[in-house]
Biopython code that builds the backbone (N, CA, C, O; Angstrom):
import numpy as np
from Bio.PDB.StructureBuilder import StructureBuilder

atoms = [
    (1, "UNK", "N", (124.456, 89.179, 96.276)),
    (1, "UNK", "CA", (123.673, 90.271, 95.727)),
    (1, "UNK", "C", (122.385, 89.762, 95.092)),
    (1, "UNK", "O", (121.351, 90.392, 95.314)),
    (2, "UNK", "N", (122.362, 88.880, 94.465)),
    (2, "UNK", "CA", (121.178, 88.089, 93.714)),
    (2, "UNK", "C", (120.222, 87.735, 94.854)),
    (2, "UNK", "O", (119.032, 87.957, 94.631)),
    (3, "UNK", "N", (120.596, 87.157, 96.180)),
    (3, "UNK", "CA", (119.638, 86.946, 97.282)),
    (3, "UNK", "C", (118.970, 88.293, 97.248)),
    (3, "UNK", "O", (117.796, 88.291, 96.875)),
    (4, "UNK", "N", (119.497, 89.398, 97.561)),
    (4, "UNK", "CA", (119.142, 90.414, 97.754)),
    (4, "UNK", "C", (117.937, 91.289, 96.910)),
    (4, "UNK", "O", (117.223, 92.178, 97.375)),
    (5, "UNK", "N", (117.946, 90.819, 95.702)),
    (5, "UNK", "CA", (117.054, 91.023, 94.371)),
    (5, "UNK", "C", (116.268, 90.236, 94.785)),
    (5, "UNK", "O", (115.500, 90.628, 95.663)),
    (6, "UNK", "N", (116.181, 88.926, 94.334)),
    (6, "UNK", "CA", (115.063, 88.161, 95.092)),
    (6, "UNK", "C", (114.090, 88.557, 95.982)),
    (6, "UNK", "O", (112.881, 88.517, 95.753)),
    (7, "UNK", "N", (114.728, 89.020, 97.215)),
    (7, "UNK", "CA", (114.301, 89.303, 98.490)),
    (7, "UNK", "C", (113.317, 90.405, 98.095)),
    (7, "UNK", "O", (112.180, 90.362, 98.565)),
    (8, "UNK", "N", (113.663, 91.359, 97.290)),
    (8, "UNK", "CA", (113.116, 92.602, 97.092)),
    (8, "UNK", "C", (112.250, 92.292, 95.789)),
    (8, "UNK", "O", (111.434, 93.173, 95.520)),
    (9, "UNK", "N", (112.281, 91.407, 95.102)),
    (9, "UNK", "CA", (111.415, 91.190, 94.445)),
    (9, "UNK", "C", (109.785, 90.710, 94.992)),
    (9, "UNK", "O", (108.694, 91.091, 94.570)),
    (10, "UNK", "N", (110.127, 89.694, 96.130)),
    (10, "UNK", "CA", (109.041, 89.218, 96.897)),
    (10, "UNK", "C", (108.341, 90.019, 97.247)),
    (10, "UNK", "O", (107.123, 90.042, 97.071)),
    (11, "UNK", "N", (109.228, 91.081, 97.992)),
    (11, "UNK", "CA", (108.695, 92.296, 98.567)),
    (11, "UNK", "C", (107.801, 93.277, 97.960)),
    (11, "UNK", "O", (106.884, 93.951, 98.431)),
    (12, "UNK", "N", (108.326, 93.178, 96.746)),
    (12, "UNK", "CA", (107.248, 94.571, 95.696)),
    (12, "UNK", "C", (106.296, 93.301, 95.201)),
    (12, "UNK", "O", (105.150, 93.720, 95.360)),
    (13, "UNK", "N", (106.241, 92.219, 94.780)),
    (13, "UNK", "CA", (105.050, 91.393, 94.958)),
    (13, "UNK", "C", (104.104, 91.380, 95.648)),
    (13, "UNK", "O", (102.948, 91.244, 95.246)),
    (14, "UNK", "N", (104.591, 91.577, 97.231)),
    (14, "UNK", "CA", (103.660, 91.345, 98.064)),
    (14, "UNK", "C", (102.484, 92.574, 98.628)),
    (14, "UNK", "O", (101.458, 92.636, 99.306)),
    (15, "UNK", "N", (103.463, 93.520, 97.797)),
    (15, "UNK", "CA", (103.232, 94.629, 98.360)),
    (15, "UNK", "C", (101.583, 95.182, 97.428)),
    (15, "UNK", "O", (100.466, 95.581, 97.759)),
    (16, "UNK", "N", (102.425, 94.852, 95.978)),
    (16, "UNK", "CA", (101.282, 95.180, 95.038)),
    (16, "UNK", "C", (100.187, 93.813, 95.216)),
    (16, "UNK", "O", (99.026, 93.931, 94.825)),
    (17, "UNK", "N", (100.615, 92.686, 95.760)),
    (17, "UNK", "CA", (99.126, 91.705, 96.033)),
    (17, "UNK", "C", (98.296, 92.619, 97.057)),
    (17, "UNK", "O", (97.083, 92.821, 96.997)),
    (18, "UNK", "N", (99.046, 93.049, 97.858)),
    (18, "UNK", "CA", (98.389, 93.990, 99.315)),
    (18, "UNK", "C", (97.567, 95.562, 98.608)),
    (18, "UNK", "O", (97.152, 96.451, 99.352)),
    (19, "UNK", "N", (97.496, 95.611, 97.507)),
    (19, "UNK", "CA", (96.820, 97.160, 96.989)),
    (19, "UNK", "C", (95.400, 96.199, 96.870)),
    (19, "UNK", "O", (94.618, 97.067, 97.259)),
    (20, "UNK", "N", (94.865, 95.468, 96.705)),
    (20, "UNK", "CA", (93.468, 94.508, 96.414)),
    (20, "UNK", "C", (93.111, 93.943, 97.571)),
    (20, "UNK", "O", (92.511, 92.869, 97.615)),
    (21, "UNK", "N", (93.446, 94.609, 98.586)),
    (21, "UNK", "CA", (93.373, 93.894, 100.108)),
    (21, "UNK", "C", (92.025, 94.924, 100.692)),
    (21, "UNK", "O", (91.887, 95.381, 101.826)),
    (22, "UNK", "N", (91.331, 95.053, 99.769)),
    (22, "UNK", "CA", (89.599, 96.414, 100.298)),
    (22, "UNK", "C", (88.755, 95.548, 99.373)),
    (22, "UNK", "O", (87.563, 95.827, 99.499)),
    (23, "UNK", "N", (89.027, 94.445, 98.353)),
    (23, "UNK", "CA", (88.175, 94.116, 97.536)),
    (23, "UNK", "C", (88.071, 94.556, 96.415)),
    (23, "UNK", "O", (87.196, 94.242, 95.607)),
    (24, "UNK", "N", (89.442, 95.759, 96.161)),
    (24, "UNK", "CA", (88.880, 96.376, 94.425)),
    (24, "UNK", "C", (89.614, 95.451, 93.525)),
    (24, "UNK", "O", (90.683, 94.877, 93.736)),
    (25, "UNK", "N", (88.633, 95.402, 92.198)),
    (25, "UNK", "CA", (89.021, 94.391, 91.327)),
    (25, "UNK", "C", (90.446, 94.853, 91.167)),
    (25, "UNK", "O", (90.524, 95.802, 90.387)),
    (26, "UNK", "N", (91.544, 94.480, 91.651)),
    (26, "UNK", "CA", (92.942, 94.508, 91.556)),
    (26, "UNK", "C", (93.455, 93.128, 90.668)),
    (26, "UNK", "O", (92.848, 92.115, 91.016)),
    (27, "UNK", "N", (94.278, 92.957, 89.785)),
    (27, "UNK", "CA", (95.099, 92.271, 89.262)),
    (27, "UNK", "C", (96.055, 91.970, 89.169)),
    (27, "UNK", "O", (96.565, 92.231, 88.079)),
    (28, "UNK", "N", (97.061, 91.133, 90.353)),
    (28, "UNK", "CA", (98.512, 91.703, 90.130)),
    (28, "UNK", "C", (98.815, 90.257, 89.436)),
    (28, "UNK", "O", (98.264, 89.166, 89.583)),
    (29, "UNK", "N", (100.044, 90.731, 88.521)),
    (29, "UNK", "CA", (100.819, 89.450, 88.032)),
    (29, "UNK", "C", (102.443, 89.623, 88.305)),
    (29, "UNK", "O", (102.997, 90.696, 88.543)),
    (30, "UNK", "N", (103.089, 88.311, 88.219)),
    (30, "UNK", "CA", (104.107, 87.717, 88.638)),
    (30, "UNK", "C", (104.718, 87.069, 87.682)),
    (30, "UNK", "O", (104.061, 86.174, 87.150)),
    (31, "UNK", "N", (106.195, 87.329, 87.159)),
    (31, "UNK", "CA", (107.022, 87.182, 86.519)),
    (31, "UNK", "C", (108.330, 86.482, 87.062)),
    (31, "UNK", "O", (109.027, 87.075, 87.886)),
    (32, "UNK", "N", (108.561, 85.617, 86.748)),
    (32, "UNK", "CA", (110.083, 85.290, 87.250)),
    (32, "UNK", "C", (111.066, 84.420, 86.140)),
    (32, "UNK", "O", (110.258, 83.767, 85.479)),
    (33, "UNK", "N", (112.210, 84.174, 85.729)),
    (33, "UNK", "CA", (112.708, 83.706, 84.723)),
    (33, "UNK", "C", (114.490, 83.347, 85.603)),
    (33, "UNK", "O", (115.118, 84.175, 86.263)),
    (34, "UNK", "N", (114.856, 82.093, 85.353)),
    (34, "UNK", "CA", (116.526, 82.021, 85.458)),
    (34, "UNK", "C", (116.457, 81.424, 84.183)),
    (34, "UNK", "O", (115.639, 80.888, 83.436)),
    (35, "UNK", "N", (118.394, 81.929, 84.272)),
    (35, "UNK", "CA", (118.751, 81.330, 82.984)),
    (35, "UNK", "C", (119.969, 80.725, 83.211)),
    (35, "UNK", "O", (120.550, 80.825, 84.292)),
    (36, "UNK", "N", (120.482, 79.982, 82.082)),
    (36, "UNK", "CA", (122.224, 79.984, 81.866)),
    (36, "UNK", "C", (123.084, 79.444, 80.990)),
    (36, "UNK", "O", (123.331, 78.267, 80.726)),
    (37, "UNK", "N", (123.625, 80.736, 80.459)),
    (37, "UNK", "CA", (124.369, 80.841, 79.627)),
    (37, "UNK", "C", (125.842, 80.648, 79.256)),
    (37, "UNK", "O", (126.351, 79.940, 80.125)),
    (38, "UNK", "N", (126.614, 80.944, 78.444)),
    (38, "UNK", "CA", (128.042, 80.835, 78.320)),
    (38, "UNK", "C", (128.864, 81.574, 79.607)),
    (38, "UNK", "O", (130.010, 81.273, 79.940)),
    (39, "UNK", "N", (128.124, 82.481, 80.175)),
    (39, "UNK", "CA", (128.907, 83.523, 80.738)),
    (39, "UNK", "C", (128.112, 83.211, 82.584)),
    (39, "UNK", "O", (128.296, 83.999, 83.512)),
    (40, "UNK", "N", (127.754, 82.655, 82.634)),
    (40, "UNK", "CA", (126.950, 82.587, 84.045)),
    (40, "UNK", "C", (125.410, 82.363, 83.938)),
    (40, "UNK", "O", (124.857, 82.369, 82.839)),
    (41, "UNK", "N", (124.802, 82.188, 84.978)),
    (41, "UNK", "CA", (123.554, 82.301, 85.398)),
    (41, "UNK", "C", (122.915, 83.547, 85.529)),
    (41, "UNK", "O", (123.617, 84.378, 86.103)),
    (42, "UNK", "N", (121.751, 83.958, 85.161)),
    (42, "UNK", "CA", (120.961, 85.128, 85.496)),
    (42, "UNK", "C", (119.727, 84.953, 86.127)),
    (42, "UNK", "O", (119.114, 83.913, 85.884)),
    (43, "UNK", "N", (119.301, 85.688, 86.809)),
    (43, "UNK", "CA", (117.603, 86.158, 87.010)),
    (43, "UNK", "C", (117.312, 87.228, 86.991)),
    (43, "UNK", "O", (117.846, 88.229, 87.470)),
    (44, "UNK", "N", (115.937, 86.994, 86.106)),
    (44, "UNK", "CA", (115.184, 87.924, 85.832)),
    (44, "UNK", "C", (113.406, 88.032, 86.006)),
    (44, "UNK", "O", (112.687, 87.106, 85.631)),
    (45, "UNK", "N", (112.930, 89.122, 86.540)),
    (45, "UNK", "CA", (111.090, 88.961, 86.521)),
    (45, "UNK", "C", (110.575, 90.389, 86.697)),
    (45, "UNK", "O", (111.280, 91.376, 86.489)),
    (46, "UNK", "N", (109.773, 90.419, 86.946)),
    (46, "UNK", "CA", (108.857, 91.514, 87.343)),
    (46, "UNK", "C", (107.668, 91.344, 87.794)),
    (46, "UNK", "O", (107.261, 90.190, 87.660)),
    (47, "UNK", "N", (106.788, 92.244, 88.399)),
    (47, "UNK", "CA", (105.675, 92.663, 88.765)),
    (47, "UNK", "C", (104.771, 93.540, 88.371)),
    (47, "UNK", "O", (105.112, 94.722, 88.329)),
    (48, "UNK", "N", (103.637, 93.222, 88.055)),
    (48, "UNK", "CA", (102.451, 94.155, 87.604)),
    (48, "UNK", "C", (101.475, 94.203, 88.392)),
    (48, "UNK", "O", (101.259, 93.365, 89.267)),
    (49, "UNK", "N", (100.535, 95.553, 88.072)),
    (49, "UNK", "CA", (99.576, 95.733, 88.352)),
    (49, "UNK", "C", (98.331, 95.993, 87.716)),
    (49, "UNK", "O", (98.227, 97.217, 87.636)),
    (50, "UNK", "N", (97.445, 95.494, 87.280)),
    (50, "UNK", "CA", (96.414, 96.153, 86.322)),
    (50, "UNK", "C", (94.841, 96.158, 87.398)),
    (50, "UNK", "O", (94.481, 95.557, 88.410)),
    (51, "UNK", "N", (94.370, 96.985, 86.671)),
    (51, "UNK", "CA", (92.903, 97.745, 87.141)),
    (51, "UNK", "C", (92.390, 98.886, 86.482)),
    (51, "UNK", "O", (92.648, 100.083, 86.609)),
    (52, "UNK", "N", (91.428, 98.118, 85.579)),
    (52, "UNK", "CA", (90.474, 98.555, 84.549)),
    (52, "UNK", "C", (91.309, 99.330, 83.690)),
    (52, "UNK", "O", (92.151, 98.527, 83.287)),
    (53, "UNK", "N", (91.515, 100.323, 83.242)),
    (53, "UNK", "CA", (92.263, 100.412, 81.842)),
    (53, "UNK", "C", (93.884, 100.631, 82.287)),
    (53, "UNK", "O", (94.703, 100.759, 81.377)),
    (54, "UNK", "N", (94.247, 100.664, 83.415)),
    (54, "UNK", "CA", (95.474, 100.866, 84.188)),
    (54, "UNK", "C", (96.532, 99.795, 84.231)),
    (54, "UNK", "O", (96.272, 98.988, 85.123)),
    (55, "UNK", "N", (97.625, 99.514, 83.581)),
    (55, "UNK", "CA", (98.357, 98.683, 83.889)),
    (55, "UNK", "C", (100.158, 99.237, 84.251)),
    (55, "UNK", "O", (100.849, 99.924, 83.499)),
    (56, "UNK", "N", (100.505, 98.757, 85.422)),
    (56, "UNK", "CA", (101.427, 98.785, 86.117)),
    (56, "UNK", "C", (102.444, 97.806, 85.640)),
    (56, "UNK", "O", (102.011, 96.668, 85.824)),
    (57, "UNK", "N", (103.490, 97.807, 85.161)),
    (57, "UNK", "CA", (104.840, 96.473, 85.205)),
    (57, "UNK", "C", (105.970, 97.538, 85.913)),
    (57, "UNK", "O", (106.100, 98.761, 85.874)),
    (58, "UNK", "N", (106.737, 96.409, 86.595)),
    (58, "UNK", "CA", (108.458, 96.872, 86.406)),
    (58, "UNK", "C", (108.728, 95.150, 86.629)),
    (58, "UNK", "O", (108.155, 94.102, 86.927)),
    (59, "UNK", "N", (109.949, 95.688, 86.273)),
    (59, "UNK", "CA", (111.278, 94.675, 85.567)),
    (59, "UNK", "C", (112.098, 94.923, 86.260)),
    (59, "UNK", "O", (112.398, 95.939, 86.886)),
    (60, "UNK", "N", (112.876, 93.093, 86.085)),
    (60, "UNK", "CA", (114.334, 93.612, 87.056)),
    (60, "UNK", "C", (114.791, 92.851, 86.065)),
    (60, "UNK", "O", (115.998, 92.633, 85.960)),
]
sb = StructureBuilder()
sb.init_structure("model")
sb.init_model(0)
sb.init_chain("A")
sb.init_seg("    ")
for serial, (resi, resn, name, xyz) in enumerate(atoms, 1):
    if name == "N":
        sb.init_residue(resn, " ", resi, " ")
    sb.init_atom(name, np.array(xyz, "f"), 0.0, 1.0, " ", f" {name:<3s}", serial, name[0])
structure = sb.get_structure()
C-alpha cells in the first residue's frame, strides 16, 4: 500500500510541475519525510503550489 502512495504522490507532483509548462511564474514545492518509530516506519509529504498571492498544499 505505501508503494502505492508513493506512486501517487509522484504523480500529483508531476502533475502540479506540469501547471508552469506555458511559462507562468508557477512555483511548485515538494515535501517528503520517512520516519521510524516504536511502532513501525512511516511516510509522509506533500505538494504545493504557489502563484502570486495563491498558495496550494496537500498532505499525505
Amino acid at each position: 500500500m505505501s508503494i502505492l502512495r508513493v506512486l501517487a504522490f509522484v504523480g500529483a507532483a508531476s502533475s502540479l510541475a506540469a501547471c508552469g509548462a506555458d511559462g507562468e511564474p508557477v512555483q511548485p514545492t515538494l515535501n517528503a519525510n520517512v520516519g521510524i518509530s516504536g511502532s513501525g516506519t512511516y511516510v509522509s509529504g506533500g505538494v504545493g503550489l504557489h502563484r502570486g498571492p495563491l498558495s496550494v498544499f496537500l498532505g499525505m
